[in-house]
N, C-alpha and C positions, 0 to 999 in steps of 0.2 A: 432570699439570697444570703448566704452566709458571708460574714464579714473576715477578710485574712488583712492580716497587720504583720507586712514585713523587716524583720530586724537581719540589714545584711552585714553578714561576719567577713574583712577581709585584712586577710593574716592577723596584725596585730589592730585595726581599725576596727570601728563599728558606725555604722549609720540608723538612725531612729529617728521619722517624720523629719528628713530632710535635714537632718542635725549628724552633722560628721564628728565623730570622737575616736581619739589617738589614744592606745596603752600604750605609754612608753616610747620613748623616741632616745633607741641609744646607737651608739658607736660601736661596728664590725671591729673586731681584733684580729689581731693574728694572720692566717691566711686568705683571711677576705677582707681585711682595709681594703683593698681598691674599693671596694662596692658604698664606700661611705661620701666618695661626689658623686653617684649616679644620683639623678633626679627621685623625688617621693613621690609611693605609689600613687596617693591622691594630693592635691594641688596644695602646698601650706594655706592660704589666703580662705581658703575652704573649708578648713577645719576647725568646727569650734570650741571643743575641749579638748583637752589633751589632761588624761588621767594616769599620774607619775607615780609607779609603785615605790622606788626609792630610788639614792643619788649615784648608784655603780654607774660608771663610766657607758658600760655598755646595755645600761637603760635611759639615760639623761645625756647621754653624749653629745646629741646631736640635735639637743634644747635649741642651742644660738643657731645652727643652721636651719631651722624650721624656723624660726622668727628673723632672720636674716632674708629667708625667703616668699617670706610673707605671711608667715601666722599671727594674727592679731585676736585670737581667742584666750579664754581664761583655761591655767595650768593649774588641777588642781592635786596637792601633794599635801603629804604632813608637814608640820612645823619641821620638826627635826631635819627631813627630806629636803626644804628649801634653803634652809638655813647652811646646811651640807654644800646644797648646788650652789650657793654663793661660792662657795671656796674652789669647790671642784673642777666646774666650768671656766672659773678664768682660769685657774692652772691649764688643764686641757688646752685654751686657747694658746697660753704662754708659750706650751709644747708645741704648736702647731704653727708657732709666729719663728719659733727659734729654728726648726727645721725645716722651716719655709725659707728661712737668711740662709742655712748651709747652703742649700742648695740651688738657692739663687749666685751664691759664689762659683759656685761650680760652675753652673752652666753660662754664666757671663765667661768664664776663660774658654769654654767649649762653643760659644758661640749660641746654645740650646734657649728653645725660647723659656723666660721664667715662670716660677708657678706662684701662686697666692697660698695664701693659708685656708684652712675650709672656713674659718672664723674667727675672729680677733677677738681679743680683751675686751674692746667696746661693744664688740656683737655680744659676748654673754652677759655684760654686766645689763646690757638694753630689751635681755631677755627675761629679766628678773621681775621687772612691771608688771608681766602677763601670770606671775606664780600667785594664789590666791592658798595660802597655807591652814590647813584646818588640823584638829586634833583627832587620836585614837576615838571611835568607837563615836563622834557626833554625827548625826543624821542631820546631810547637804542636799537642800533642795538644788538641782543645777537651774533647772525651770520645772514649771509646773508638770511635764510628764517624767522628770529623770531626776532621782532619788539616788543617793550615792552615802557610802560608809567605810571607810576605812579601818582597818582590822589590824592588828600586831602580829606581823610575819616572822619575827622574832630571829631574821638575819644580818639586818644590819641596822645601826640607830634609824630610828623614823620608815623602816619598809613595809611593805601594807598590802593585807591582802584586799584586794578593790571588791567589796559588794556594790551591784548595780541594779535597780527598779527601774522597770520601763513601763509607762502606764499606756493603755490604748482603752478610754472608756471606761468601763468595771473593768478590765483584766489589765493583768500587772505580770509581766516577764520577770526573771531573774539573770542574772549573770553575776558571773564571779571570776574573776582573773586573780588566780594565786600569787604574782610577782613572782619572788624568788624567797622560796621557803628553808629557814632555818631547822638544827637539828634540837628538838628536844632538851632542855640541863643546860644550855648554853652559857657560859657565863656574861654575865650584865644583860644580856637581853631575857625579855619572859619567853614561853613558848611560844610558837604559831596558834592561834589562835582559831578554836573549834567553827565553823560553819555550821548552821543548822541544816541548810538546805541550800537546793541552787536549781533550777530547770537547766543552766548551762552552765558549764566549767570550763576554764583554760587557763591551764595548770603547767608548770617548768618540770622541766626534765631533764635538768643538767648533769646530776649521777642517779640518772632513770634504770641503769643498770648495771652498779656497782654499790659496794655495802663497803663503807668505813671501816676500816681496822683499827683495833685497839683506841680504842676515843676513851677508855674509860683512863686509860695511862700515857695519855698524851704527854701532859704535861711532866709525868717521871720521866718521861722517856726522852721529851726535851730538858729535862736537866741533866738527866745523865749527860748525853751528847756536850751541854756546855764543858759540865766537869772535865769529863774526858778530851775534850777539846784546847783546854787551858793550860790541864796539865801538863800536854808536850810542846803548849809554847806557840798554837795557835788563835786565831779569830774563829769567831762562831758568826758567818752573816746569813741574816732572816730575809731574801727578799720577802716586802710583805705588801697587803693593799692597803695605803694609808688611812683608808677608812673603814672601821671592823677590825679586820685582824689584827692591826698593830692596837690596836685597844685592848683587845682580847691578850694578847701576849703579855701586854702591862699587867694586866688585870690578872693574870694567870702567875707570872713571875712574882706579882704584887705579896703573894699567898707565904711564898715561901720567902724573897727575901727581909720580908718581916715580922718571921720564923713562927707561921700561922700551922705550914706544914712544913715537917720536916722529913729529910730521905737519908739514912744512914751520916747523919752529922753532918750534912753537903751545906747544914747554914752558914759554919764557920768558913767555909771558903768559899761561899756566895758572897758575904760580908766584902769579900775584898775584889769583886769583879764586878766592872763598870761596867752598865748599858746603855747605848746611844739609841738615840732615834735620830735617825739622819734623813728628816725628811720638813723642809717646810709645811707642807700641805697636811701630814700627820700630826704635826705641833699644831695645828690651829685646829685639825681636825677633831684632837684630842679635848682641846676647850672647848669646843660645841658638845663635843658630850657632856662632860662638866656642866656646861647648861643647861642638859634635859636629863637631869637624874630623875622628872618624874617617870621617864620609861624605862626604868633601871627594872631586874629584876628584884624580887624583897631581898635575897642572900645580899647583892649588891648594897640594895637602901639599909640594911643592917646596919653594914661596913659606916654606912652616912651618919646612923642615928647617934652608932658610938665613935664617931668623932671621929673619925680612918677615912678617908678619901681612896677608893676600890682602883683610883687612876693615875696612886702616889705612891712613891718609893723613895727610901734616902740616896740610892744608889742608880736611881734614873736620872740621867742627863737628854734637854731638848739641842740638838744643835741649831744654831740659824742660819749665820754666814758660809760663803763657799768655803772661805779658809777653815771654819774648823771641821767641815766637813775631808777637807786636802789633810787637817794634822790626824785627824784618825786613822792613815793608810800611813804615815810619816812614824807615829810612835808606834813601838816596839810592844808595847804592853799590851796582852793579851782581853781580849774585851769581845763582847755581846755588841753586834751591829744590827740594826732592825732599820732598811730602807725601804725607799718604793722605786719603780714600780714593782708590785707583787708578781708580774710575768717576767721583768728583767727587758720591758722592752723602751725604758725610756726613763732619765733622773739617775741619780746617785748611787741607787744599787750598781750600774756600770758601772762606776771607778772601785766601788769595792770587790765587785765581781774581777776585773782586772787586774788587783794585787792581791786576790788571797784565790782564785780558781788556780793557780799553778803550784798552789803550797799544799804538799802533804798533812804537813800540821794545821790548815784549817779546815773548817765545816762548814757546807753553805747545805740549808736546812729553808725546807721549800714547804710552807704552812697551808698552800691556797691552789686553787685550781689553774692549771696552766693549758690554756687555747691554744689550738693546735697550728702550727707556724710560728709561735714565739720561740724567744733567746730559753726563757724557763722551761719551754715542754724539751728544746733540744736536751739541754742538761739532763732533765728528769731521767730521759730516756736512757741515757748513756754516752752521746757524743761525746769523743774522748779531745775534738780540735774542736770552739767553735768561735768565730768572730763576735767580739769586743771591743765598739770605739775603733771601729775599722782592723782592728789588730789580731790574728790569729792567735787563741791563749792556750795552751794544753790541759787537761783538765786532771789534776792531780789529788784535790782534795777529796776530801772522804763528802759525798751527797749523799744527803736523808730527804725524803717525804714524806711527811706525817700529814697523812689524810686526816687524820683524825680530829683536825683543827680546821679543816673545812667550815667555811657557815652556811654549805648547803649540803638541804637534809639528804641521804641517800634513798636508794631503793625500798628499801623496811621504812623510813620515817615517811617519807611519798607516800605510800599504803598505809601507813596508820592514819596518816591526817586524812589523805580522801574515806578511809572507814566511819572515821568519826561525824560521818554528814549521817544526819536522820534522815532525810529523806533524797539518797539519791539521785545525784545527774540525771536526766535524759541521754546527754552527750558531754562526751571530755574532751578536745581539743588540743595537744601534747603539743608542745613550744619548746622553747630556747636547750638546748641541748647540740649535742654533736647527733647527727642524721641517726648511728644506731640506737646510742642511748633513746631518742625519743623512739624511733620502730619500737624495739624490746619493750618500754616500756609502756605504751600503748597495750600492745599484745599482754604486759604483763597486768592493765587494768581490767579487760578484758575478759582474760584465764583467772582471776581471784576473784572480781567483785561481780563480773557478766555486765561490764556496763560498755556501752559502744565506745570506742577509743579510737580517734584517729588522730592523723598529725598532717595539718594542713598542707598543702600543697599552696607553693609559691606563685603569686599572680593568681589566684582562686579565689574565685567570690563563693560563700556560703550564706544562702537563705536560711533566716529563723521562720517559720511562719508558723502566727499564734491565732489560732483561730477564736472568738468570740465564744464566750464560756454557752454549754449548753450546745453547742454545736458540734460538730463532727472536728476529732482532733488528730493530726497527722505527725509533724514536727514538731509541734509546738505546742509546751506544756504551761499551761495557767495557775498564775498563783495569786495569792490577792493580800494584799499590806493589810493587819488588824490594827484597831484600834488600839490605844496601848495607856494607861493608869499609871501613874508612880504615887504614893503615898507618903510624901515629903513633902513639904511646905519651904521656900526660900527662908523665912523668916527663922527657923530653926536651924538651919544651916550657918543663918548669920550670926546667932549667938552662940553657937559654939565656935565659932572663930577665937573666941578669946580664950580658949582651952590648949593646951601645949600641944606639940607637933604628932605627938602618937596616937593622941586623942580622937585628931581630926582624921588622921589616915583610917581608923577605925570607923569614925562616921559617913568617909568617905565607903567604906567597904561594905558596908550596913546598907546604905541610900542604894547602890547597885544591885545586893540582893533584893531588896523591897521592891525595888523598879522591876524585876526579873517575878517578883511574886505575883504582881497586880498586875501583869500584861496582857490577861483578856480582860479588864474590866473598863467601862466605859464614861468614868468620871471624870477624865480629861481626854481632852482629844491631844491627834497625835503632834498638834504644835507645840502646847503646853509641856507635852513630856521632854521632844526636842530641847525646848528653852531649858528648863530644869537640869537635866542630864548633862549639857553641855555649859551651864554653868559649875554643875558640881568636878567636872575633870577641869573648867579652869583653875578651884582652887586647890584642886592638887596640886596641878602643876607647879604655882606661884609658892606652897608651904615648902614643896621639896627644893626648888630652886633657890628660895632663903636658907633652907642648912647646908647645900653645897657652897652657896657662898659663902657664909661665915666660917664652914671648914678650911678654903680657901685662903681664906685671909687672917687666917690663925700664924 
């Protein structure tokens, strides 16, 4: 009698020998917040992993409501990622305690019963216990059948593409859940990171069917806009997401106001225009990156080696108090505002939205994707009246959207990354996306590669069934974990320690190709290699974190 081992798929969940695991637990935007108190598909108290591609809102959103309501399993995320949801989560919560008072005001004068917040401050901080934070690219026993590895998705600090091993006996399942995949060139993060293979895929589709414009002149094209914008006397505001993008912007503006590149002499009168970052959450979000320049790109760590911090400028200012948040709309002086949130639906962007959406002279310049029912998609679109802080404002300024600052990849980058699998899918599973993007782009995995592509259906359980190698196979395709050899020794690694910082990034890159050479050989087993490989990125990590600080505190 042939042996079947089921692995069921439902929507973002997976269950394996009675072992229930969460991808991802974020927060509805837009047109469907309501659906963020509905009850969870399966029971929190029940679940016992919960594997965190990275800290966007609307992946980690809704961390403290699942351990609020009774998840007591381990959360496993990158460093970067946790370190992130410190910050993010209580903000989130902040927002949801202060909109919880308006509205409790209100409905005490209307008599209406009051509401709660979805989570407090104390729920997300008491959700941080259950995070168990590991690095790029180490191989995570969760228990003895499920094997897990974290990949560089190369969208936002710490996002990760999820490799997952399910063992049933000799046969070993694959899954892979892509997070949310970056475009190629990005600045400070590396690429997304190649997969070699997968029996199962479930992969985003956010512009599953749209293709970026102009990316290669982004950045001219947001300086022009500044220039042009100062010139007659206005404000240039970025709503942006404080995590990612407004780094990216730094890091982007970084170039030229410390005249790295230049655009028909635009340095000299960049020289004299202020940029703000008017965002709490972006100020601290910014020193967390600062802390993990070892996932910088190299162009980035360049910037490190020669003494240049890629996240510093003379002419960037962090604001921190309301008040100087209130004198930026007060002075008169023409300046660069970079707030959050990135849709315009909550924080400081509103007051700047406020007094500069009815002035001619300025330019509100929209870097990121906007969810359908936000304050941001209205604008995008053209709404020419739209409410502001309760307040009807006209919209008179000149609006730009520069997709091309997006951190998620499009249509073309989507198809190259799933090309570059050697042995593809069985099945692909299309997620997060607006309803057509994922259809289209299903159908468009489909029509290119011939591989089966669908896009779950809500409230649908999907059977994996892996049948016992040798036997009759239907669904479910077998693959099996090799043994794996590295040809490095600790003790070598330890003496080169005392070699300067370029030295070790080299022996660092050496020890991975060598690991990569000896991988079918059988001179160590696969625990020895684990220990070894995840010793050798901790001390990246720890050399590149020493020259960001000392740049710092120069």
């Amino acid at each position: 009698m042939r042996q079947i081992y089921e692995h069921k798929i439902f929507r973002r969940s997976k269950e394996f020998k009675d072992k229930k695991i969460l991808l991802d637990c974020g927060m509805f935007q837009g047109k469907d917040e309501d659906l963020n108190l509905e009850e969870f598909e399966i029971n929190p108290s029940e679940i016992d992993f919960l594997f965190l591609s990275h800290s966007h809102i609307d992946h980690s959103g809704r961390v403290p409501l699942l351990v609020k309501r009774g998840f007591k399993g381990i959360i496993y995320s990158t460093k970067p990622a946790y370190e992130l949801c410190q910050i993010m989560l209580v903000d989130s919560a902040h927002i949801q305690e202060t909109e919880a008072e308006w509205k409790n005001k209100k409905a005490k004068r209307t008599g209406r019963a009051l509401v709660e917040p979805m989570y407090t401050q104390q729920d997300a901080m008491d959700s941080f216990k259950y995070f168990k934070p590991v690095l790029y690219e180490q191989l995570v026993d969760v228990n003895e059948n499920i094997t897990i590895c974290f990949k560089d998705a190369g969208h936002i600090l710490g996002s990760a593409i999820i490799e997952m091993w399910f063992k049933d006996d000799d046969n070993t399942m694959k899954l892979v859940f892509s997070g949310d995949l970056g475009m190629d060139k990005e600045p400070l993060l590396k690429d997304p990171s190649i997969i070699d293979k997968a029996d199962y895929l479930i992969m985003e589709a956010t512009y599953g069917n749209r293709i970026h414009q102009n990316v290669e002149q982004r950045t001219e094209e947001l300086i022009e806009i500044i220039l042009q914008t100062i010139k007659r006397g206005g404000n240039v505001i970025i709503p942006s997401f404080a995590v990612g993008r407004t780094q990216q912007l730094i890091y982007e503006l970084n170039k030229y106001y410390d005249k790295k590149c230049k655009i028909n002499g635009s340095e000299n009168l960049l020289s004299k225009i202020q940029v703000y970052v008017d965002s709490p959450l972006a100020t601290k979000a910014t020193e967390i990156f600062k802390q993990n320049v070892n996932v910088f790109d190299e162009e980035a760590k360049e910037f490190l080696f020669n003494g240049d911090h890629p996240l510093q400028f003379e002419n960037l200012h962090f604001t921190q108090s309301a008040e100087e948040s209130k004198e930026l709309n007060i002075s008169r002086e023409p300046k660069v505002i970079i707030s959050a949130s990135g849709m315009c639906e909550a924080g400081r962007i509103k007051h700047h939205l406020k007094h500069n959406l009815w002035r001619k002279e300025s330019s509100i310049v929209f870097v990121g994707y906007q969810a359908e029912g936000t304050l941001g998609r209205k604008i995008v679109e053209g709404e020419k009246i739209v409410k502001v802080l309760g307040e009807e404002i006209r919209v008179a300024a000149e609006i730009h959207n520069l997709e091309g600052f997006s951190g998620h990849a499009d249509k073309l980058a989507l198809l190259k990354w799933l090309k570059g699998f050697k042995e593809k899918p069985k099945k692909v599973f299309v997620v997060h996306g607006e309803a057509q993007s994922k259809a289209d782009f299903a159908a468009e995995i489909t029509k290119e590669l011939g591989i089966n592509a669908i896009v779950p259906v809500y409230d649908h359980l999907y059977n994996i069934k892996t049948y016992k190698e040798n036997e009759e196979k239907t669904d479910g395709v077998v693959s099996q974990v090799e043994e794996i050899a590295l040809d490095i020794t600790p003790n070598k690694m330890s003496d080169n320690l005392l070699s300067d910082t370029e030295k070790l990034k080299n022996i660092f890159n050496e020890a991975i190709i060598s690991a990569e050479k000896y991988l079918n050989k059988e001179s160590l087993n696969l625990e020895d290699y684990k220990k070894i490989k995840n010793r050798i990125l901790e001390l990246e990590q720890d050399i590149l974190s020493l020259t960001s600080i000392s740049i710092n505190n120069k």
